[in-house]
C-alpha positions in Angstrom: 37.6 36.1 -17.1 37.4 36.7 -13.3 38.6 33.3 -11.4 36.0 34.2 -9.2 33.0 34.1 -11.6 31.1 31.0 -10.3 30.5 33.3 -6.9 26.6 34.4 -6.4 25.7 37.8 -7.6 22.7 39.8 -6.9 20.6 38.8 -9.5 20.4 35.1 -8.0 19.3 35.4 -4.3 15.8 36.2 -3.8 14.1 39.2 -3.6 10.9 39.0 -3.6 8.6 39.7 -1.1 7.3 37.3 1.9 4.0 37.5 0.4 4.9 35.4 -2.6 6.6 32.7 -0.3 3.6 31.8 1.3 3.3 29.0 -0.8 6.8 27.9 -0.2 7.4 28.1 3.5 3.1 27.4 4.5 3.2 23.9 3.5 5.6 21.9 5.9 6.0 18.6 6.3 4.8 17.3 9.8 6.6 14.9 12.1 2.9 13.1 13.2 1.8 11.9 9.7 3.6 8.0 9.4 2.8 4.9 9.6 5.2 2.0 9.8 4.4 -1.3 8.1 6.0 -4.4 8.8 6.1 -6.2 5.7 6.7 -9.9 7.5 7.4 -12.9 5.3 9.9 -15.4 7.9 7.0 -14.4 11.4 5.7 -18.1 11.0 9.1 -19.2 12.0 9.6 -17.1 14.5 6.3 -17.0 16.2 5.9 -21.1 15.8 6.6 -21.3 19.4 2.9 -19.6 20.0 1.6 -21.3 17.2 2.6 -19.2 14.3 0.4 -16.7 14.5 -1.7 -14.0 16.8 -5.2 -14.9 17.1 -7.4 -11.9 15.9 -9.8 -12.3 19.3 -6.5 -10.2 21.2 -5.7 -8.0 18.1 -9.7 -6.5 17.7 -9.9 -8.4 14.4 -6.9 -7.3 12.8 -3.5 -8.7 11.1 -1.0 -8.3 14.3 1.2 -6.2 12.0 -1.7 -4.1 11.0 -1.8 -3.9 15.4 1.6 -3.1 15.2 1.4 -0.2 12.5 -1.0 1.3 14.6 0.5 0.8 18.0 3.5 2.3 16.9 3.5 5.8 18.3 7.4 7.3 17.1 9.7 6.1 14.5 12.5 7.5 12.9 13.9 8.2 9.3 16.9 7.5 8.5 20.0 8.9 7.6 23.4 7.7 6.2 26.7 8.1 6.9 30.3 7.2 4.2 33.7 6.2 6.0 36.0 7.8 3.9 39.7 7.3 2.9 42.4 10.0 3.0 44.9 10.0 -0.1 47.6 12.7 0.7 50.4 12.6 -1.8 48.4 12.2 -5.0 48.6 15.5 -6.4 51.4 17.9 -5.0 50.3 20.1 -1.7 46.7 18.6 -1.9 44.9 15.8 1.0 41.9 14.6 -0.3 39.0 12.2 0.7 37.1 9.3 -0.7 33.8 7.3 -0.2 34.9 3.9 1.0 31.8 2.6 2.7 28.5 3.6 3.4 26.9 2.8 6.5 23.4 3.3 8.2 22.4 3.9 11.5 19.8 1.6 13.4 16.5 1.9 13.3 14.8 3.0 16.5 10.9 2.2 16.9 8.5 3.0 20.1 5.2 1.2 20.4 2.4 1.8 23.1 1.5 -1.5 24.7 -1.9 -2.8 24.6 -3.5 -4.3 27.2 -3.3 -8.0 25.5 0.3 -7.6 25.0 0.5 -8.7 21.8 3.1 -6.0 21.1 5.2 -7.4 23.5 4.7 -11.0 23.2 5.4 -10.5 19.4 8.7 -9.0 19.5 10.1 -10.5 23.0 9.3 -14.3 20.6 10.9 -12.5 17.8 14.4 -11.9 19.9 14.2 -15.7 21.6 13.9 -16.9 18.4 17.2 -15.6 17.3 19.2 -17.4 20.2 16.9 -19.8 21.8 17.6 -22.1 24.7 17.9 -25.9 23.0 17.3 -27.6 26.4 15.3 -27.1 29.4 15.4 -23.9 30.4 15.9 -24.7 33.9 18.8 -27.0 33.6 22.2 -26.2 34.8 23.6 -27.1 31.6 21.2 -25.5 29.6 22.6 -23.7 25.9 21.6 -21.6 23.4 21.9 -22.4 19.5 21.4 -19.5 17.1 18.8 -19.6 14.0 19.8 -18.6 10.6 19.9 -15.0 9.7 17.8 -15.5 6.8 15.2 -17.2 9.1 14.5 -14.3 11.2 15.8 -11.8 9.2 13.1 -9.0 8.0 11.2 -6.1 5.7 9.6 -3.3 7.1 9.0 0.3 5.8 8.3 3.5 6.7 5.9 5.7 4.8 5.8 9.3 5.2 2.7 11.2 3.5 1.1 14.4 4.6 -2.5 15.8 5.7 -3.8 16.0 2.3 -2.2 13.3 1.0 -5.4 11.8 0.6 -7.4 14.4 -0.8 -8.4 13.9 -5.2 -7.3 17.6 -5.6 -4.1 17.1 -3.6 -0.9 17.3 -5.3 1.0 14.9 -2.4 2.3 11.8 -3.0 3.8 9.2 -0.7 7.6 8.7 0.2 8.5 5.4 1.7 12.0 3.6 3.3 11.9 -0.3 2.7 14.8 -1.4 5.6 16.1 -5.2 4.6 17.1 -7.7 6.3 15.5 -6.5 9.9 15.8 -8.2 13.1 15.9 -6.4 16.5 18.9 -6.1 18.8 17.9 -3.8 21.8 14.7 -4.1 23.3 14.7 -1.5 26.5 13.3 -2.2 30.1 10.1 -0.8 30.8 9.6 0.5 34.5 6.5 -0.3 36.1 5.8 1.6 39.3 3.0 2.4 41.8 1.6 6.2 41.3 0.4 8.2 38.7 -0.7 6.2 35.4 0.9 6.1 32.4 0.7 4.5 28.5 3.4 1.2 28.6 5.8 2.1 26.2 8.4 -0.1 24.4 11.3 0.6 22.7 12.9 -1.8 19.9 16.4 -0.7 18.2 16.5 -2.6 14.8 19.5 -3.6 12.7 19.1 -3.7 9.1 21.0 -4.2 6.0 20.5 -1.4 3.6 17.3 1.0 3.0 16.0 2.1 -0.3 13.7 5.1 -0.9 10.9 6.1 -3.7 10.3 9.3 -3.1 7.0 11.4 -4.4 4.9 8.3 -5.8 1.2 7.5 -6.6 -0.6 4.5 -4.6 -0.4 2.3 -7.6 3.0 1.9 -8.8 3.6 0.6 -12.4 5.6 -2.7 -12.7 6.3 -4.8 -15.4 5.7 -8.6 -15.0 7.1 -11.4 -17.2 4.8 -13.3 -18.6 5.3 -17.2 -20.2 5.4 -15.5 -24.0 8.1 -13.4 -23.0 5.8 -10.4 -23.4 5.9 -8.0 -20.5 2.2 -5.7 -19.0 2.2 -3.3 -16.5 1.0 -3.7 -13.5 0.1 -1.3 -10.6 1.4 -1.3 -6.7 4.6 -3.1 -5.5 4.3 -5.6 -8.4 0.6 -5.0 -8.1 0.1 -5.5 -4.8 -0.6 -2.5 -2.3 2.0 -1.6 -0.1 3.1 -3.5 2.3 2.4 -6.9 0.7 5.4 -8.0 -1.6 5.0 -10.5 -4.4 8.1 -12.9 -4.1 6.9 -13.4 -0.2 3.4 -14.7 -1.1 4.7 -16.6 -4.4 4.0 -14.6 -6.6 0.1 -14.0 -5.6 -2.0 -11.4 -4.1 -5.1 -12.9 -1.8 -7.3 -10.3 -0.8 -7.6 -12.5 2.8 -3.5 -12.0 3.3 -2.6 -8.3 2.2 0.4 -8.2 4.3 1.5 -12.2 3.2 1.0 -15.4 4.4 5.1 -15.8 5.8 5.2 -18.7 3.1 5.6 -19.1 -0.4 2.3 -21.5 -2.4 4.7 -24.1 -1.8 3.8 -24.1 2.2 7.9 -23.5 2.3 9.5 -20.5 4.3 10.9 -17.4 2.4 14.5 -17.3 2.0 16.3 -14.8 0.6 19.0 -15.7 -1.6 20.9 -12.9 -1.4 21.8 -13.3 2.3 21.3 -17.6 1.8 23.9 -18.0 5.1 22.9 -21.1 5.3 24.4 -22.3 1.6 27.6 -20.7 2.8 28.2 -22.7 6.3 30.6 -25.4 6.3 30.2 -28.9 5.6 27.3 -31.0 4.3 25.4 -32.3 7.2 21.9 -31.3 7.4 20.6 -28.8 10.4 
């Protein structure tokens, strides 16, 4: 047998003419069909220096992250990345390398400013909140004191879907990032000069801990939920909610008045994630 045997040959490239790859190649995917959702659970923390929340009178009626889906005009998917190890030595004459550590780049979001500023205000509270000033802000000896990554730490994902996604006949399903842990880290300047008018637009680089991906999905996704009898049904969307509302952040309940949650569990107590729990990991035992 021929070493070289697992080469192509003739019979497997494609031949056939450009008329039957019209169904192939005419159906791209387009850059301009996304929306971003920002899947908040910890913003009643963050935003308690405004009061919690965004009043609806300065969002025209809406959830401020429903605002901020809309508002935000570019996004990015992401890629990935492995550091590798290089073992030399382990077979005679031959170097070879090794996935040691996967890492992922940060997450780069633009948003048009509206004239209320919500945008703005919302992520500009989201980055004090991370290191605020503890004392006057005035004072010579004024300090800053960092929060708890698991208190401002967030979800947020990215949907991608197509022009006909939303068509009965239509064959397209959604594909959707889920970024954890989020929190901001770079939120450019925005020049403001006399001239010509232009759209005020922000720029936020985000630092996350992992994404996930479900590809090619229907709206309603099946889960199973535990039930007391140990029996388990199926539900439909993320746990049975639709997406962008999770059920550990709203304890366990969907309410038709809070899709996107309520940034507390139904025991009026913030979210915490026990997986990145920091705060069961500091040293000592004297309360905050």
């Amino acid at each position: 047998m021929s070493s070289n045997n697992l080469f192509p040959r003739k019979r497997d490239l494609f031949q056939k003419s450009t008329r039957e790859l019209q169904e192939v190649v005419g159906r791209p995917s387009v850059d301009t069909q996304f929306q971003v959702i920002f899947s908040f659970g910890n913003y009643q923390n963050w935003l308690s220096e405004i009061g919690g929340d965004i009043p609806k009178s300065r969002t025209n009626g809406l959830d401020f992250k429903e605002k901020m889906s809309i508002m935000c005009a570019e996004a990015e998917l992401p890629g990935t990345q492995y550091q590798t190890s290089l073992a030399v030595g382990h077979h005679q004459g031959i170097q070879e390398e090794f996935a040691n550590l996967r890492t992922f780049p940060p997450l780069n979001l633009t948003f048009y400013v509206d004239a209320d500023h919500v945008i703005l205000e919302v992520l500009e509270t989201w980055m004090t909140f991370i290191n605020p000033i503890s004392n006057n802000k005035r004072n010579m000896n004024a300090f800053g004191r960092f929060h708890y990554p698991e208190d401002y730490k967030e979800i947020m994902h990215i949907t991608k879907f197509e022009r006909d996604t939303f068509i009965k006949e239509s064959q397209t399903k959604l594909s959707s990032y889920e970024f954890v842990n989020v929190w901001p880290t770079n939120m450019t300047s925005m020049r403001v000069a006399y001239g010509n008018s232009n759209v005020l637009r922000l720029s936020v680089r985000f630092a996350y801990d992992r994404f996930f991906t479900n590809f090619h999905y229907d709206d309603a996704l099946s889960a199973v939920e535990n039930t007391s009898d140990g029996e388990g049904k199926l539900r439909g969307g993320q746990g049975g909610l639709r997406l962008g509302s999770t059920t550990r952040r709203q304890g366990g309940r969907y309410s038709p008045k809070h899709p996107y949650g309520t940034g507390s569990s139904n025991r009026g107590e913030p979210y915490i994630n026990p997986a990145t729990n920091y705060r069961n990991r500091r040293r000592g035992s004297g309360s905050r």
